[in-house]
KOLGU-354910 format. One record per residue (C-alpha): residue number from 1; residue in three letters; x, y, z. Coordinates in Angstrom, 1 decimal. Layout:
N
   pos   code       c1       c2       c3
   NUM    ALA        X        Y        Z
...
% end
This chain:
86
   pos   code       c1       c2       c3
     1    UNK      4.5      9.6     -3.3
     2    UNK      6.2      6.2     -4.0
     3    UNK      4.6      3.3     -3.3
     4    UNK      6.7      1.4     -1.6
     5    UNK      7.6      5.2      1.1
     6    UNK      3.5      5.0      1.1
     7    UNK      2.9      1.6      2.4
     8    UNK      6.3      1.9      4.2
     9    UNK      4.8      5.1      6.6
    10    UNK      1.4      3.8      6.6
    11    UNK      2.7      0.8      8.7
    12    UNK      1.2     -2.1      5.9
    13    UNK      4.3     -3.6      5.3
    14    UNK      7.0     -3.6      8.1
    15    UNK     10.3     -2.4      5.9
    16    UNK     10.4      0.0      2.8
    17    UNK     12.8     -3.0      1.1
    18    UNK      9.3     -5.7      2.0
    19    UNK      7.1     -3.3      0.1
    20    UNK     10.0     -2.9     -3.4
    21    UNK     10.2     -6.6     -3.0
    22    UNK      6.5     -7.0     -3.3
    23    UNK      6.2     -4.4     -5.7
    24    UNK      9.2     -6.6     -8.0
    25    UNK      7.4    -10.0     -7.6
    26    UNK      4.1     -8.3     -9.1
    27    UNK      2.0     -8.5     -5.3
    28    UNK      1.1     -4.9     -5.8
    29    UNK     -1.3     -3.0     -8.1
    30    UNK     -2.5      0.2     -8.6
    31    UNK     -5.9      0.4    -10.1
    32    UNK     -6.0     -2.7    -11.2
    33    UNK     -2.4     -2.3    -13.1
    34    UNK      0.8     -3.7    -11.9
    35    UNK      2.6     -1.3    -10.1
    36    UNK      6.8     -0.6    -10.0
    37    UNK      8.3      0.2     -6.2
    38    UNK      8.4      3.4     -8.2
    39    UNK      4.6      4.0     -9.0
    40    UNK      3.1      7.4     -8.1
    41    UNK     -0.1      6.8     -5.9
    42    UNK     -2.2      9.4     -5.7
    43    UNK     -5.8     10.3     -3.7
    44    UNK     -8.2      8.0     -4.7
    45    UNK     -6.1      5.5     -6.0
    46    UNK     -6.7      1.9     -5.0
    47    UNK     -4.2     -0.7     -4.2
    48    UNK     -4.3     -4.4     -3.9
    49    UNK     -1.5     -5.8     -1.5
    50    UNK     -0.8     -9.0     -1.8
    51    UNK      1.2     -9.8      1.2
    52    UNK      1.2    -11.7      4.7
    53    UNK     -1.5    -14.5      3.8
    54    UNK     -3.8    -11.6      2.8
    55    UNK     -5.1     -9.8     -0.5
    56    UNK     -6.3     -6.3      0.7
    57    UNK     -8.3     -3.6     -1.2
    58    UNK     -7.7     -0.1      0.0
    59    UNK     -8.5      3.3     -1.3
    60    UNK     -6.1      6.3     -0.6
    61    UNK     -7.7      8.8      1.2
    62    UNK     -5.2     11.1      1.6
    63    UNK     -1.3     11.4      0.9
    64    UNK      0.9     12.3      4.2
    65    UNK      3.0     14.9      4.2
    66    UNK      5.8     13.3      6.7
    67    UNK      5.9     10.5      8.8
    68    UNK      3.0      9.6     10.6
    69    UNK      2.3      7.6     13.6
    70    UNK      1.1      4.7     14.1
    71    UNK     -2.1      5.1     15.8
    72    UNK     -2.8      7.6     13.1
    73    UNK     -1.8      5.5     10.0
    74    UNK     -5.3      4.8      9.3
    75    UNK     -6.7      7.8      8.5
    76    UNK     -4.7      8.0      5.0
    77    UNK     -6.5      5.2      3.9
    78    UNK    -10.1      2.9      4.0
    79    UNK     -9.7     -0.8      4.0
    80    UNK    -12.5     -1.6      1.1
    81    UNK    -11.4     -5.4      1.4
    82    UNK     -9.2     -8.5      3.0
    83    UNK     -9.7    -11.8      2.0
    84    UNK     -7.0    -14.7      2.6
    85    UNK     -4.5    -16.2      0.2
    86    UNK     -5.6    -19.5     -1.0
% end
């Protein structure tokens, strides 16, 4: 799944368009690589967002097959980290 679908349906960022526009201005990365709105994530894969006053670490733990809930949004993924933007 794209990235910027992913974080859109996991509630992270509030719009799809927030998450491409972070993905263009190089606030998003995929294993430690830059990563395009058009980046495949994958289980496993671990993404640092760079948005809202925070840098956030989080592992994919699973890829949804639809849209998903809110309340359920956080069992696709484990926070490892969130520390604030200096």
């Amino acid at each position: 799944m794209r990235i910027d679908v992913l974080l859109n349906k996991l509630c992270l960022t509030k719009t799809r368009s927030i998450a491409k526009n972070a993905a263009d201005k190089g606030l998003l990365q995929i294993n430690g690589k830059p990563a395009k709105a058009s980046a495949i994530v994958k289980e496993g894969d671990e993404i640092v967002l760079k948005l809202y006053g925070y840098a956030n670490l989080l592992r994919i733990t699973e890829i949804p097959s639809g849209n998903v809930a809110k309340k359920d949004a956080g069992n696709y993924y484990q926070m490892i980290s969130r520390e604030p933007i200096e």
